[in-house]
C-alpha positions in Angstrom: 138.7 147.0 104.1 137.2 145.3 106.9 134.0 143.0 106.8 131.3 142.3 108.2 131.5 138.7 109.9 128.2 137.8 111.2 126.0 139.2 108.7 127.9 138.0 105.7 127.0 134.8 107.6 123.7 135.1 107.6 123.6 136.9 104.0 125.3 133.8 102.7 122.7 131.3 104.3 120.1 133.1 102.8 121.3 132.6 99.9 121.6 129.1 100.3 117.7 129.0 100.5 117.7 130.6 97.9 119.6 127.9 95.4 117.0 125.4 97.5 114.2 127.0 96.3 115.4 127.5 92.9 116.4 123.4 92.9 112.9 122.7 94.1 111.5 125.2 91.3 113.0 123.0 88.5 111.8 119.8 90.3 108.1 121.2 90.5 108.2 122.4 86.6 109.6 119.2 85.5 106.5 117.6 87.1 104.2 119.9 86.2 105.2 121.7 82.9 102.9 123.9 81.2 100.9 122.9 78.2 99.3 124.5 76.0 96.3 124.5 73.4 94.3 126.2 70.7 90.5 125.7 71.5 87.1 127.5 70.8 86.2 131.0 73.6 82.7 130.2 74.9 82.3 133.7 75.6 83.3 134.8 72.3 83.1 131.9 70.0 86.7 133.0 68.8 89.6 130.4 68.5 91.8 131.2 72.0 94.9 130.1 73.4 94.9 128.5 76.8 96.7 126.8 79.4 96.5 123.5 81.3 98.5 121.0 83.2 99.0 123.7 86.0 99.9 122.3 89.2 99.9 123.8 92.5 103.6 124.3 93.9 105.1 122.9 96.7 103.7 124.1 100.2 108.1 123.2 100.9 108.9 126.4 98.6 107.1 129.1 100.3 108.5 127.7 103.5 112.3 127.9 102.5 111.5 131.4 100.4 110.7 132.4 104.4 113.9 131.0 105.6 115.8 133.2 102.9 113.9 136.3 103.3 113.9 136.2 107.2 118.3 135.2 107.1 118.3 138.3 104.9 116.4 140.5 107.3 118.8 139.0 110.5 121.4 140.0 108.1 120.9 144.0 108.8 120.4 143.8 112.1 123.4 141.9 112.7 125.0 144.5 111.1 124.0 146.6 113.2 125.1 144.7 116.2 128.9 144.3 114.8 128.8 147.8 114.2 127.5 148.7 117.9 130.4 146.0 119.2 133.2 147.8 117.1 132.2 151.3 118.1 131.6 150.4 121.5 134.2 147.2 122.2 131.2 145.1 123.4 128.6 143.0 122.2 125.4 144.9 123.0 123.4 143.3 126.0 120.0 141.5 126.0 118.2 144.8 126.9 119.4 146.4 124.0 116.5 146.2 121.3 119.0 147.0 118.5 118.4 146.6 115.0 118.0 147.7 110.9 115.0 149.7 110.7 113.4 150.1 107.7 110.5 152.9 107.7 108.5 154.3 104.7 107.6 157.0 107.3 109.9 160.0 108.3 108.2 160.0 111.7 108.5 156.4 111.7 112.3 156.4 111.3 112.8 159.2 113.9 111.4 157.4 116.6 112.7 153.9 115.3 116.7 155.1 115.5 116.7 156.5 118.8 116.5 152.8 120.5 117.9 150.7 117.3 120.7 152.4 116.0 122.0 153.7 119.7 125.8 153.0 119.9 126.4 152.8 116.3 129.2 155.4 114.6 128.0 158.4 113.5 128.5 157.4 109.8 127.1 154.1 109.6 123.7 156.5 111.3 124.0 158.8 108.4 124.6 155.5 105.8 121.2 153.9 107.6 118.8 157.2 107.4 119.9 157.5 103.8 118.7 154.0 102.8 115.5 154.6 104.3 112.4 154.1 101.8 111.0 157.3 103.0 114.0 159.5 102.4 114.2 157.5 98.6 114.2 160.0 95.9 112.3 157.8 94.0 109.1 158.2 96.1 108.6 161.8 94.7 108.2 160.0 91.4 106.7 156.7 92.6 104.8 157.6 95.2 103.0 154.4 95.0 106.0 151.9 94.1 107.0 149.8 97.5 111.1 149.3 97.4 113.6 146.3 97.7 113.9 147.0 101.3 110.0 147.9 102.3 109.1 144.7 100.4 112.1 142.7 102.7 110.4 144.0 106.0 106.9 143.2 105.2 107.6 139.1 103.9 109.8 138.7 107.1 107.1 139.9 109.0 104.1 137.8 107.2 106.4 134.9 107.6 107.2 135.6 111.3 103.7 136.5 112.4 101.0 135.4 110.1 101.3 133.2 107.6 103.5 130.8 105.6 104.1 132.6 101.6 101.7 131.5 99.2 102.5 130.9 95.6 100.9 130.3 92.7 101.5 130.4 88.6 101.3 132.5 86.2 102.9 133.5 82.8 104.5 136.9 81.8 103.0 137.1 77.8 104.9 139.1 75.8 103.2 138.7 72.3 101.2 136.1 69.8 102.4 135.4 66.7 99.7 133.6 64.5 99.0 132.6 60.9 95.8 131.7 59.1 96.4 130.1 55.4 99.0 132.5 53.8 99.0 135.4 56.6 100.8 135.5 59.7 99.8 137.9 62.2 101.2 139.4 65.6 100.1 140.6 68.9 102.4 142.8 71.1 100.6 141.4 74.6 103.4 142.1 77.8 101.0 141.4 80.4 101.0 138.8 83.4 98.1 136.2 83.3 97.4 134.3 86.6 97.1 130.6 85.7 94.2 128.6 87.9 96.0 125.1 89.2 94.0 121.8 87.8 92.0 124.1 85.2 92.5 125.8 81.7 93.0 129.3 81.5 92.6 131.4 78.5 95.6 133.8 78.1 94.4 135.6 74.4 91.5 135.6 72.6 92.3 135.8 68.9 90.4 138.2 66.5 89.8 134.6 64.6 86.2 133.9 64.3 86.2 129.6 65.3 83.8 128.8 62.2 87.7 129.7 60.2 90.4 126.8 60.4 92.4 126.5 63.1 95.3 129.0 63.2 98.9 128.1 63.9 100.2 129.9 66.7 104.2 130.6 68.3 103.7 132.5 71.6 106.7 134.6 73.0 106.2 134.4 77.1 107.5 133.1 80.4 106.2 130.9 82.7 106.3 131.5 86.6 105.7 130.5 90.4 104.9 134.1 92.2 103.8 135.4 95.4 100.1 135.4 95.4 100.6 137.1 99.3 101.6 139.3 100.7 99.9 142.0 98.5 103.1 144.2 98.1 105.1 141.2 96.6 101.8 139.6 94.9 102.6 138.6 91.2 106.4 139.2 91.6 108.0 136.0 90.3 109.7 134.4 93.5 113.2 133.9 92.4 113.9 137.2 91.0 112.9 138.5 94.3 114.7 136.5 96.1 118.0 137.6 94.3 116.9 141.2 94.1 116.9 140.8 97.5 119.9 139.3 98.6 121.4 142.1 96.3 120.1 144.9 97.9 121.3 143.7 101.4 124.5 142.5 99.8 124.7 146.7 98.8 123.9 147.9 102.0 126.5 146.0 104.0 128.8 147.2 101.7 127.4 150.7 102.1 128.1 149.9 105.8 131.2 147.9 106.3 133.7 151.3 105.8 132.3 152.6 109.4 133.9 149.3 110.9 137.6 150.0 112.2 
């Protein structure tokens, strides 16, 4: 079956930024890795777990997560190109605005496909409207939820037009295991806590009054660098974006690549 050329290009440089950021992820944790202690609540007066030695990540990452979000935008529209060239036997000319939209709007889409998608085979047009996030099936039941591809078009456009990504840490908690004298106790948490760089921040209070010993505590959570903007990706961990997103384009130029001859 024949390939894409230009996009897989630009699909496998994104993911290149990818395995960048992910190297200077495990440069920045080795730096900075989290610590942890049991202390006294001030608001409370409960013993609490919290979190220190948080550092603030490397300006570098959010610039090189922008690289491999925007090569995996340029990777749809190239698409859309090769498949313009192959149904028409030419490279489409400088006047032709052609590219992937991707529209949570019906109305949107309409209007967006009569410009982008002219020249393309009738069904690589039927492929494209199908992937839309406003003709999703999902969106009847998530009417709220923002999709691989929606969340794709807005970070390319924060990091064309606005701003570089921000990042910060935080830690998904999935639970609290703690013992005081002979019992041991557990806490089903599964909640993401924001950690504030250069500061301790208190992740679980502890139904331990602080005038009892100390308690022994085993925590079960993961620690990560997120978005902290744009809002639709805020609190999503960065790498598994990343690679959710390079999946999803990865599917839809496979979705594609039977309408090339």
């Amino acid at each position: 079956m024949p390939e894409f050329v230009e996009a897989r290009l630009r699909l496998q440089r994104a993911s290149d930024h990818v395995a960048d950021v992910n190297a200077r992820l495990i440069a920045f944790l080795e730096k900075h890795p989290p610590k942890r202690r049991v202390r006294k609540d001030p608001d409370t007066g409960n013993w609490a777990i919290a979190f220190y030695n948080i550092g603030v990540p490397d300006p570098m990452i959010g610039v090189v997560t922008g690289e491999a979000v925007h090569s995996a935008r340029a990777a749809l529209d190239y698409a859309v190109g090769e498949l313009i060239a192959a149904n028409t036997r030419q490279w489409p000319s400088d006047k032709v605005k052609f590219g992937f939209p991707i529209c949570s709007e019906v109305s949107e889409y309409r209007l967006a496909r009569k410009g982008k998608l002219k020249g393309i085979p009738k069904d690589a047009r039927a492929v494209i409207k199908d992937l839309q996030p406003c003709n999703d099936w999902r969106r009847k039941l998530r009417p709220q939820a923002r999709f691989v591809l929606e969340r794709l078009h807005r970070l390319d456009i924060e990091e064309k037009h606005r701003r570089l990504h921000r990042l910060a840490c935080g830690i998904v908690l999935y639970s609290v295991v703690y013992r005081t004298g002979k019992e041991t106790n557990r806490i089903q948490i599964n909640r993401f806590v924001s950690l504030t760089p250069n500061d301790e921040t208190t992740v679980c209070v502890l139904p331990v009054a602080s005038s009892d010993p100390k308690p022994e505590v085993k925590l079960d959570f993961d620690f990560e660098v997120c978005f902290d903007n744009p809002s639709i990706s805020r609190d999503a961990e960065v790498l598994a974006e990343l690679r959710a997103i390079i999946q999803e384009v990865d599917r839809v130029l496979t979705r594609l690549e039977p309408s090339l001859p």
